[in-house]
N, C-alpha and C positions, 0 to 999 in steps of 0.2 A: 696412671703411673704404676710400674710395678713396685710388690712388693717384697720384703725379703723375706727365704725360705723359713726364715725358724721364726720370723716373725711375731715376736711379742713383748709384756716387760712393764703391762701393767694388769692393774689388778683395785680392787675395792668390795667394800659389802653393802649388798641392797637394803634401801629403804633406809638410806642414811642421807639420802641426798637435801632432804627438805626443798628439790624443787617444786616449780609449779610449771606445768606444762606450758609454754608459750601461747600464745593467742591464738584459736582456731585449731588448736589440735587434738580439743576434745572429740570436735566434728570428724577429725580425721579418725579416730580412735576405731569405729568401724569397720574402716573403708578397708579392701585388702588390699596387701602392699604392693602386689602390682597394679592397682589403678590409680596409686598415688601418681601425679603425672612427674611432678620432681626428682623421684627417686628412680619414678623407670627411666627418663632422660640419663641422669646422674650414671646409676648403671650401664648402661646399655652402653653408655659411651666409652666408658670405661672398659667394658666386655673388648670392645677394638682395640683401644690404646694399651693397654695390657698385653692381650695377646702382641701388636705389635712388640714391645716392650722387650716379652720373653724370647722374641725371635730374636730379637738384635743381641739378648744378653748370651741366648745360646752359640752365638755366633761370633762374640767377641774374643772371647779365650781362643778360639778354633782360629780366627784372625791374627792373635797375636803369636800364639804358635807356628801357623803358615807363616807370617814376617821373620820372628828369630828362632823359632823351634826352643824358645825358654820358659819352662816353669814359673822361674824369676819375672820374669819381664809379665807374664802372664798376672803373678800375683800383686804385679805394683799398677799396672790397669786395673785390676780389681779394687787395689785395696784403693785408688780415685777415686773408684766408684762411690767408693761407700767412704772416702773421708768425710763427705757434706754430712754424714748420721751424727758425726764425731765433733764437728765446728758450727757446723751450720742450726742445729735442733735449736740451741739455746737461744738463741738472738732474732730466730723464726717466729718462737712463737709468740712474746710480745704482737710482733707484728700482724700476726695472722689474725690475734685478739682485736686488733688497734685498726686496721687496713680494708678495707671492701673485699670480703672474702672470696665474691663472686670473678671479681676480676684476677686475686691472686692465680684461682682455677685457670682460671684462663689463658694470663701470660704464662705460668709455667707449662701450660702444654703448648703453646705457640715457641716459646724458647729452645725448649727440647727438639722438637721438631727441625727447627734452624740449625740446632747447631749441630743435629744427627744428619741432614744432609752434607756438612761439609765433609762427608767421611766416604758416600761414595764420591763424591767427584773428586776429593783427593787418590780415590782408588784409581778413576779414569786416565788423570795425568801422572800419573806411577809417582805423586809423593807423599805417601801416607809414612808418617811415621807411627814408631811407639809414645814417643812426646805426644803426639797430636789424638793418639787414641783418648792417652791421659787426661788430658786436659778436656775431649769431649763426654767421656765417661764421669770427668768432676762436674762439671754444667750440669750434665744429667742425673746425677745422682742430687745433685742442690733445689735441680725444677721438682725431684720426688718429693725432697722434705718438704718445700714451700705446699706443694698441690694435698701431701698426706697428712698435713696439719691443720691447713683448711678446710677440707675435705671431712676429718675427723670429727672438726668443731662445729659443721653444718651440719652434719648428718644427725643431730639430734634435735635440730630445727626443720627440718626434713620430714622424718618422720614420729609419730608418738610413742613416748616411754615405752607402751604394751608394745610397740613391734620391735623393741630397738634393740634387742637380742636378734632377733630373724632377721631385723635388716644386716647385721654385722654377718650372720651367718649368710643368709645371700651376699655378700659384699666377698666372704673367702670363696664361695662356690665362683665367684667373678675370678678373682684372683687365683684361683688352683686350677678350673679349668683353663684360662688362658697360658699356664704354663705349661698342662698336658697337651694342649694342639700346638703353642709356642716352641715348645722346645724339639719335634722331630719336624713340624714346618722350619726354622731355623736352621739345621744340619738339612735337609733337603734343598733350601731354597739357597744355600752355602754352598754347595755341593754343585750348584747348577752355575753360580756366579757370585761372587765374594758379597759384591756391591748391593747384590739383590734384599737380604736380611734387612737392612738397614735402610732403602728404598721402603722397604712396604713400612718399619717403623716410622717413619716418618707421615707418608699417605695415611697411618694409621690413626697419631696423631690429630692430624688437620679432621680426619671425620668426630675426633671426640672436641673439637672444639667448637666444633659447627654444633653438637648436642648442648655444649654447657649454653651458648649463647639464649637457648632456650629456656632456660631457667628463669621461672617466675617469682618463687621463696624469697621473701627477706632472708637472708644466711647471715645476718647479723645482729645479736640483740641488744637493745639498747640497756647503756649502762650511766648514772650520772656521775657515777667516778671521775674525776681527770686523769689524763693519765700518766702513768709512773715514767719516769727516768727507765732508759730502755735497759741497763744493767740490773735496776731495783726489780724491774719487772720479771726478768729472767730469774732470779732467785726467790720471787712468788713462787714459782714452781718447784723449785726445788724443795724451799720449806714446807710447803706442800705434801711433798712426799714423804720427807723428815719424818712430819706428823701423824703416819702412817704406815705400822711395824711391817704391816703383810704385803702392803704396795712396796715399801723400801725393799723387803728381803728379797720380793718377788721379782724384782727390779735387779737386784744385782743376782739372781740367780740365773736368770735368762741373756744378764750380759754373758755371761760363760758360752751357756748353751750356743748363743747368737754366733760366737767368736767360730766354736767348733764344726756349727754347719756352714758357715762361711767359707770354710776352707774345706769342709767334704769337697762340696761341690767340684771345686779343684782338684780336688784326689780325683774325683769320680772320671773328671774328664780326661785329666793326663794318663789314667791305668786306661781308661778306653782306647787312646789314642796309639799308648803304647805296646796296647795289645793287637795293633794293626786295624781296628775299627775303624769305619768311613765315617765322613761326617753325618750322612744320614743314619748311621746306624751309633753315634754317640748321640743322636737330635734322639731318636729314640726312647735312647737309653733314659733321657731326662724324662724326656714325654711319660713312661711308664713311673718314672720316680714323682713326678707330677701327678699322674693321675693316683694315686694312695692321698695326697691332699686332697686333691676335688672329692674322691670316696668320702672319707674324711667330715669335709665340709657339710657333706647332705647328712653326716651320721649327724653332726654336731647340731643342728641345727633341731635335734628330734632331743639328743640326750642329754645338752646342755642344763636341761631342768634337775636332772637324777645325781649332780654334780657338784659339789662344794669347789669355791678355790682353792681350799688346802686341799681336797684328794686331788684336785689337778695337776696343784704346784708336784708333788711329792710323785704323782702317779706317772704323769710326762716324763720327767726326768730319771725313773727310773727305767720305762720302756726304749731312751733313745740309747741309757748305758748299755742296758741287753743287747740291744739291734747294731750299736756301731761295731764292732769289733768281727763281725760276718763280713765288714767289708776286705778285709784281709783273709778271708779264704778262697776268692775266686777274682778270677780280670776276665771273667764271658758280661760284656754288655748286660744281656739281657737279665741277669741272676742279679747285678748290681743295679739296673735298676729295680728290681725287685724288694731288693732290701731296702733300696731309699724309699719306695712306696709303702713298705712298712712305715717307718721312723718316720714320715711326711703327713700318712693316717692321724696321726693321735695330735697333732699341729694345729689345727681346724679346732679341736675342742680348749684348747688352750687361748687361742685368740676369743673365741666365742662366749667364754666361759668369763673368762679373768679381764681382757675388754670391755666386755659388755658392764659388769659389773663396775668396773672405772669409768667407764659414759655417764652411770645412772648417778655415782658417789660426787664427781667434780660438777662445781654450779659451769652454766655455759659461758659467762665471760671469766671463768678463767681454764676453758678448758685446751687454747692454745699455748699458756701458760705453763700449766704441768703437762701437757702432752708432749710438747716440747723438751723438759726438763727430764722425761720418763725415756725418751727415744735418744736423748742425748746418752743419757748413762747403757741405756740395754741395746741399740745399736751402734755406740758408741767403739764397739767392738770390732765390729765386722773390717773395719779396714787393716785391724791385728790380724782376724783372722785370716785375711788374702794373703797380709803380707807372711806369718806364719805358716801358712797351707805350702808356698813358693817356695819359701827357705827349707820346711821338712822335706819338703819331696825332692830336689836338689840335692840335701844333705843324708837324708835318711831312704829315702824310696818309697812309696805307695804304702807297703806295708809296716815300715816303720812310722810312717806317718799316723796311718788309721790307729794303731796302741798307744799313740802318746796322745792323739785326740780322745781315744775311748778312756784314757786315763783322768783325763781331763772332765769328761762326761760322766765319770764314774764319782767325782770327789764332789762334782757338782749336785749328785743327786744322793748322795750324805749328808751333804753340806742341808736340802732342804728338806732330808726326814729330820735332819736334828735341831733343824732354825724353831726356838721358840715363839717365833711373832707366826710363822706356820702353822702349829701345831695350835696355838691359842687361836687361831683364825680369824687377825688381823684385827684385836683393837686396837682402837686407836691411842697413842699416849699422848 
């Protein structure tokens, strides 16, 4: 399942976790991570469904613009997409705690898949509406939270503490490259026939479900708790995070940042588009802003050590204030994506960094619990930001857009030089 661009929103500090590594993962301790057979299944599957993923998402705005040629209409399919971050997180992750994690995996990619086919054969018989984009974009965004909840809470049953930084880093090198090949695949395979984009996510799909069935790993650990009232349980999470200054602040600082890359991306594609750019040459355009993540990803993955979460919180946010406002000096493709593979760069170290460290800090049954509760508040966002990104550009235009977002991104990265749970680096109260 794909994941969102600015993607992040938690955070903790090592060596606070008082776990004990689950059963046999001493043995794995070792072994390198690609011979773990779990995680290269896990991956690899992924590697396709993903890249599928980013095709279809590059593909979907360019869809809804060829149907009405509206911004609007454009940012209220997005903002579908991403309402499941907003309703869905909370009441997921109980369940992702509570439920056979392996199968969750499972059906949400068998779902997605289903319900991403009804979109080309609604193309064949000329009735695709914008309703119907909606409504497949909400499924889909709903199979992401289910799959990146479970997903989250396995993977440190997966593999051993010692790799569980470099697994998450291979996991963004997963997720950033398949946006770099997703997104000019995507505008090329658009380009060629509408329905295509969305064909191959689906085929793409069915191959990562055919990998998970492969999976050998208990992905669930045993707990003798009973369990909680599903409301009670959802606000585990959240008290949770209460309890924890640097995850809280880190948490509402990235819902900002989330909102405002939410709605780039929208800028990025409508100034393509209006700049008379073809679909292949906006797929590109992403492709190139994509690959500054995957760069990214392989940095983070070396520097994450040299790295505190407070220089990351405070250092991220103030490289994305610099970088945004270049977007309102130019509508050439190729210089905008350029500048998204700037601000896309230092993304990878953020996840890597501030993730990793919230993997090591939450015990494993509860970690669909505040995962859940963490992705509720800091993606919580993104569906503002589509519908925001829609309404500025409509009202304001490209470049009025990108100064009220760089505004945005500017009070956000005040806001975490001057946060005291920052600066004290995150005890707990």
């Amino acid at each position: 399942m794909t994941a969102p661009t600015g993607k992040a929103g938690q955070t903790g500090q090592a060596g606070q976790t008082g776990q004990v590594a689950p059963s046999g993962q001493a043995e794995k301790a070792a072994t390198p991570l690609w011979r773990n057979r779990d995680f290269a299944l896990l991956w690899s599957g992924q590697v396709v469904s993903t890249t599928g993923a980013r095709i279809s998402a590059t593909a979907m705005p360019l869809l809804v613009l060829a149907l009405t040629g509206s911004p609007t209409d454009a940012g209220l399919v997005g903002a579908a997409a991403t309402l499941p971050y907003l309703i869905g997180h909370l009441p997921a992750g109980p369940l992702v705690d509570r439920w056979n994690r392996r199968r969750i995996l499972l059906v949400s990619q068998v779902t997605a898949a289903l319900v991403l086919a009804t979109v080309p054969i609604a193309l064949w018989l000329g009735a695709l509406t914008v309703a119907h984009l909606a409504v497949v974009a909400f499924v889909h965004g709903l199979c992401f939270v289910f799959f990146g909840l479970a997903e989250a809470a396995a993977l440190p049953l997966i593999v051993p503490p010692a790799q569980l930084h470099t697994a998450i880093a291979r996991n963004e090198v997963r997720t950033r490259g398949a946006a770099l090949a997703g997104g000019p695949l995507g505008g090329l395979l658009f380009g060629i026939d509408r329905a295509l984009p969305f064909v191959t996510e689906v085929l793409s799909y069915a191959a990562a479900s055919i990998a998970l069935i492969f999976l050998r790993r208990d992905l669930q650990e045993e707990t003798a708790e009973p369990p909680e009232p599903l409301w009670r349980a959802a606000l585990t999470g959240l008290r949770w995070i209460w309890r924890h200054p640097l995850v809280r602040a880190a948490i509402l600082l990235v819902t900002a940042s989330n909102l405002v890359f939410q709605a780039v991306i929208l800028v990025l594609v409508v100034r393509a588009q209006a700049g008379g750019a073809s679909a292949a040459e906006t797929g590109l355009m992403l492709g190139i802003y994509s690959g500054g993540g995957m760069l990214g990803a392989f940095a983070a993955g070396w520097l994450h050590r040299f790295f505190t979460p407070r220089t990351v919180i405070i250092g991220v946010n103030w490289v994305w204030a610099a970088l945004l406002p270049l977007f309102a000096v130019t509508d050439e493709p190729l210089w905008l994506g350029v500048i998204g593979a700037a601000t896309a760069f230092v993304g990878p170290l953020w996840n890597v960094v501030i993730v990793g460290y919230f993997a090591l800090l939450v015990p494993n049954q509860l970690q669909g619990r505040v995962t859940s509760a963490s992705k509720t508040l800091s993606w919580g966002s993104m569906p503002v930001g589509s519908l925001t990104g829609g309404l500025l550009l409509s009202g304001l235009g490209a470049r009025g857009t990108v100064l009220v977002l760089t505004g945005i991104m500017l009070a956000t990265a005040v806001a975490a030089t001057a946060s005291p749970a920052v600066r004290g680096g995150g005890q707990s109260g």
